[in-house]
C-alpha positions as CSV (number, residue, x, y, z in Angstrom):
1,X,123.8,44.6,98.7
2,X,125.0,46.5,95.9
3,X,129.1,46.0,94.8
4,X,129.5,50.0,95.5
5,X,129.8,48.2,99.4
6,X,131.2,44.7,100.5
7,X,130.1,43.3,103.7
8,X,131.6,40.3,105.3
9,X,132.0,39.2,109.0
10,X,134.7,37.6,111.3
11,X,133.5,36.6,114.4
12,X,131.8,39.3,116.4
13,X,132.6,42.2,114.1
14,X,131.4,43.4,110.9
15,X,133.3,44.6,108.1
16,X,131.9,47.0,105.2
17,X,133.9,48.5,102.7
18,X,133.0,51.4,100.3
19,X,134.3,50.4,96.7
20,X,134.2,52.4,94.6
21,X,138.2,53.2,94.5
22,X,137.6,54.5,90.7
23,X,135.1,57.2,91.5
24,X,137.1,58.1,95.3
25,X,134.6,56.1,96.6
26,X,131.9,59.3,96.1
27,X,128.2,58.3,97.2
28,X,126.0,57.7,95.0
29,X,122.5,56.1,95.1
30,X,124.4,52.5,95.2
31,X,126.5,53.6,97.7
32,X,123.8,54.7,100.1
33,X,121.7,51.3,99.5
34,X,124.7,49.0,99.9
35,X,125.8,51.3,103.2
36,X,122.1,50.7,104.6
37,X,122.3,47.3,103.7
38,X,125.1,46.9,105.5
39,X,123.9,48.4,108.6
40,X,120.6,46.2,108.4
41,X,122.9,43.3,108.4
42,X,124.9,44.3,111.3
43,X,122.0,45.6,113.4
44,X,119.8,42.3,112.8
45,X,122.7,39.6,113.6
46,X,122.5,38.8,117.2
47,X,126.3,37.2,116.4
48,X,127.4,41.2,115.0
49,X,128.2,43.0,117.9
50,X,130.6,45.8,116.2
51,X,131.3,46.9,113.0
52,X,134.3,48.6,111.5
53,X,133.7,51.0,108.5
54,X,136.6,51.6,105.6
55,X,137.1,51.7,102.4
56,X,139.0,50.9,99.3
57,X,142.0,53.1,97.7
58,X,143.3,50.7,95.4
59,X,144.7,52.7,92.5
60,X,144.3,55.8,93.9
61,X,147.6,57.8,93.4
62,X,146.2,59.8,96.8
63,X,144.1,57.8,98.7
64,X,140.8,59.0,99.0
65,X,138.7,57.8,101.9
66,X,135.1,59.3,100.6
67,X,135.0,62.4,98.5
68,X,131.5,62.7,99.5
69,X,128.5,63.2,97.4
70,X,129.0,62.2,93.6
71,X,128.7,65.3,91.8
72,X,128.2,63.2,88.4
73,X,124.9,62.0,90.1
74,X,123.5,65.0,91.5
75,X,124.2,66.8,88.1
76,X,122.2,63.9,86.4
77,X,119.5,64.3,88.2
78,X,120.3,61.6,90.8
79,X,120.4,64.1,93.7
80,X,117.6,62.4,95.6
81,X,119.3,58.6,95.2
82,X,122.1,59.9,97.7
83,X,119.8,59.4,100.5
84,X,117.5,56.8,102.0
85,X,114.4,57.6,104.2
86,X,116.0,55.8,107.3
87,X,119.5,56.9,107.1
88,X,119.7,60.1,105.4
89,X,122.8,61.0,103.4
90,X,124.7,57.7,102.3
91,X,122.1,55.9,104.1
92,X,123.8,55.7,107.0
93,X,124.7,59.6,108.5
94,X,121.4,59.8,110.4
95,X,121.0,56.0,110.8
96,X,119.4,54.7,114.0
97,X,120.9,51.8,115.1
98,X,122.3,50.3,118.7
99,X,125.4,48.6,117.1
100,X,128.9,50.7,117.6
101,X,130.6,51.6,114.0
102,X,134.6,52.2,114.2
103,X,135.3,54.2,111.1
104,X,139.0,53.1,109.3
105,X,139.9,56.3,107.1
106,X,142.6,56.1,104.9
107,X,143.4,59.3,102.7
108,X,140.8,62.1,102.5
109,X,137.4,62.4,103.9
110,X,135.8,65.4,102.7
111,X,132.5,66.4,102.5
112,X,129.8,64.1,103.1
113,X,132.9,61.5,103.5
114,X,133.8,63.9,106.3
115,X,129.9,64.0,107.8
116,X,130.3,59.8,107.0
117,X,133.4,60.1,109.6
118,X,131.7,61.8,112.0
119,X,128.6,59.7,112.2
120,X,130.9,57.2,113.2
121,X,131.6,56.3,116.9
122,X,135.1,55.8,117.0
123,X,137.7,56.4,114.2
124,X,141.0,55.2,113.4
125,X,143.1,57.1,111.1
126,X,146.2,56.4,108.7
127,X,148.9,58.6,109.5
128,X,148.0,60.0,105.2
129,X,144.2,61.2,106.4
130,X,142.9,64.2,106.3
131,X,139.5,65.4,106.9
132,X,137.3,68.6,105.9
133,X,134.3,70.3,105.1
134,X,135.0,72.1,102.0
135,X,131.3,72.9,100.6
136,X,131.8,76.6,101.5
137,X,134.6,76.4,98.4
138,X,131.5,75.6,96.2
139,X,129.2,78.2,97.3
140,X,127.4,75.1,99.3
141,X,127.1,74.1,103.0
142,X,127.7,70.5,104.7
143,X,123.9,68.8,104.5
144,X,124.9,65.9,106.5
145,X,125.2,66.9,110.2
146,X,128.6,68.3,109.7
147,X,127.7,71.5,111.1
148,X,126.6,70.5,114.5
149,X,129.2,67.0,114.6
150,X,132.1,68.9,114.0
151,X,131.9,71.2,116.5
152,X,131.0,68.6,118.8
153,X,133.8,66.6,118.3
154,X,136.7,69.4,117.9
155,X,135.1,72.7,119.5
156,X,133.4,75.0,118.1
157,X,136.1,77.6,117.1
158,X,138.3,75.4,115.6
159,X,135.6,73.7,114.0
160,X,134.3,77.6,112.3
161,X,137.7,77.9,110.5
162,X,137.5,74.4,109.2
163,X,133.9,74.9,108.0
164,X,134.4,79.0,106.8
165,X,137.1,78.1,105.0
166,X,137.3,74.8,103.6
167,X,140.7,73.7,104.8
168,X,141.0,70.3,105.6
169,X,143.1,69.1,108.2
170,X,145.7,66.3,109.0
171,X,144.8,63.1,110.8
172,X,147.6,64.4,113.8
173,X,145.4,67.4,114.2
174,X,142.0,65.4,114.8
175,X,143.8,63.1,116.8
176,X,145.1,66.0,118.7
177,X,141.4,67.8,118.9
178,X,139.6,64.3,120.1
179,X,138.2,63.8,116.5
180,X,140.2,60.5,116.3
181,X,141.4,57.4,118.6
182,X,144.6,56.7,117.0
183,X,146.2,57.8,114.1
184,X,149.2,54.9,112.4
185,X,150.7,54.1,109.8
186,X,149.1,53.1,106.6
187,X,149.9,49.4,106.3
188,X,148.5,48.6,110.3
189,X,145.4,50.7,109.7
190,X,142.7,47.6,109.7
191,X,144.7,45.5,112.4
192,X,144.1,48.5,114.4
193,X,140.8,48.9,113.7
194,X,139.9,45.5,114.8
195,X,142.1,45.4,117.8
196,X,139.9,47.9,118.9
197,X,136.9,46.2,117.8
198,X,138.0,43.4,119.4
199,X,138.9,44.9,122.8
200,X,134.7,46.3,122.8
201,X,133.9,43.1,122.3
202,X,135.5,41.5,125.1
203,X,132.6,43.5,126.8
204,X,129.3,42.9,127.3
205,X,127.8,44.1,124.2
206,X,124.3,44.7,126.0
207,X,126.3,47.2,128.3
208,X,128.0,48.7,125.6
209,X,124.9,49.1,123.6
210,X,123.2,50.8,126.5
211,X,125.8,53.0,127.7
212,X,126.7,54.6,123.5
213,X,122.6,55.3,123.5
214,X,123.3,57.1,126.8
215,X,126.9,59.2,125.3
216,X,125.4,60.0,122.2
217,X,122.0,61.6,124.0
218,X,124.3,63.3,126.4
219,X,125.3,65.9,124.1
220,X,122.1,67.5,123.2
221,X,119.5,66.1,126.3
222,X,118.7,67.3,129.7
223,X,120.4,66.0,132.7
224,X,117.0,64.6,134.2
225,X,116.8,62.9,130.9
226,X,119.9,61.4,130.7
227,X,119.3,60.3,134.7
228,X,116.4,58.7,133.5
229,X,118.1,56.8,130.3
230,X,120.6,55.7,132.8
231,X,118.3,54.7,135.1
232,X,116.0,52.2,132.6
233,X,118.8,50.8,131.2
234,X,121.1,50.1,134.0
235,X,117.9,48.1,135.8
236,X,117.6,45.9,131.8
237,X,121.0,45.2,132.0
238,X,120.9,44.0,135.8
239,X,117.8,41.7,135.2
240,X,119.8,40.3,131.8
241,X,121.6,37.0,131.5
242,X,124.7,38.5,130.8
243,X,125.2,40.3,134.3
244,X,124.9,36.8,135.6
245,X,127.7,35.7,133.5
246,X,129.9,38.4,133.9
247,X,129.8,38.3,137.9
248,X,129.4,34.1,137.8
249,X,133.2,34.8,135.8
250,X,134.2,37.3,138.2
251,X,134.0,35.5,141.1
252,X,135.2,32.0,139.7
253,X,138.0,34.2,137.7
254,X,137.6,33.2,134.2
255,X,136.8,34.9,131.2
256,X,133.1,35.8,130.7
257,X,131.2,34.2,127.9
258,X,128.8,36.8,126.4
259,X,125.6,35.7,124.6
260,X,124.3,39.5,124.4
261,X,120.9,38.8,126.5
């Protein structure tokens, strides 16, 4: 893994960090192999269950969370480096993977930081974040999924006058719209990220695996499909050793002890 992204793990969560704090953490081709990398390691632990996503400011007069694609890069010649085959932009935006990701912004996510956001599952926010699409400023459009995640995640009106004209706007707004979980205060940004990765890991993380494949799907699939999805997977998860645990707890009222199988 490259030093443009730390990973590290506590427990049942991992942590990666972009950092790249002198460049506003802008992806370029390290960035998108370390961010892979990261995921590969959080999606082949069996001990990983969640992973929370953030990245490093230190330095930065205004905190930048990702400023997107490194313009330095793409006007080298470096263009293509920005993605990877399995995960698209930043190797991570059109990422497969079963694994939940809780994204801790801090500052601005603009741009392909903003499409990085909103690949996410769940975000956290400091109460300084703001997020945009501002590639119509530069004659460009977002490349990244932006187009069809934004208005998925804040409606679609709302969504055309952030993408038409750029603006970005505050963390209070995207909490507001559904974009974000919780927006606070700088300083408790990462204890509130892994409070929350903590409380979806006091559940069965073979449920929870099953039933984010089944949310995600349910915004462009058929009903019959997703009856069918639920179907599969709710008979797996029955026949697994965790819904033997879980129930065995239940009923002799003590906390279950998840081995994710």
């Amino acid at each position: 893994m490259s030093n443009a992204v730390e990973y590290r793990k506590e427990g049942h969560v991992g942590f990666i960090t972009l950092n790249r704090p002198e460049a506003r953490n802008a992806v370029n081709g390290d960035v998108a192999q370390g961010l892979e990398a990261a995921i590969d390691s959080v999606e082949s632990d069996d001990e990983v269950w969640v992973s929370v996503l953030a990245a490093n400011t230190a330095g930065q007069e205004r905190p930048v969370f990702c400023a997107g694609a490194d313009l330095k890069a793409i006007n080298s010649g470096n263009a293509a480096a920005l993605n990877t085959p399995r995960g698209g932009f930043a190797g991570f935006v059109y990422r497969t993977r079963k694994k939940p990701v809780i994204a801790a912004v801090d500052g601005l996510a603009t741009a392909g930081g903003c499409e990085i956001v909103l690949a996410a599952d769940l975000v956290v926010a400091s109460s300084r974040s703001a997020f945009g699409l501002a590639e119509a400023k530069r004659n460009l459009i977002a490349g990244a999924g932006g187009l069809f995640r934004l208005p998925r995640a804040i409606g679609r009106t709302v969504a055309m006058e952030a993408i038409l004209t750029g603006d970005p706007f505050t963390a209070e707004r995207a909490w507001q719209l559904g974009m974000v979980n919780s927006v606070v205060a700088p300083d408790q940004l990462m204890d509130a990220a892994s409070s929350l990765a903590a409380r979806i890991c006091a559940a069965a993380p073979l449920a929870v695996w099953a039933s984010r494949e089944i949310v995600l799907a349910s915004q462009y699939e058929r009903d019959e499909v997703l009856i069918d999805m639920t179907n599969r997977a709710f008979g797996a998860i029955l026949a697994s050793e965790d819904t033997k645990e879980g129930l065995t707890a239940f009923i002799e009222k003590r906390p279950p002890n998840w081995k994710g199988r």
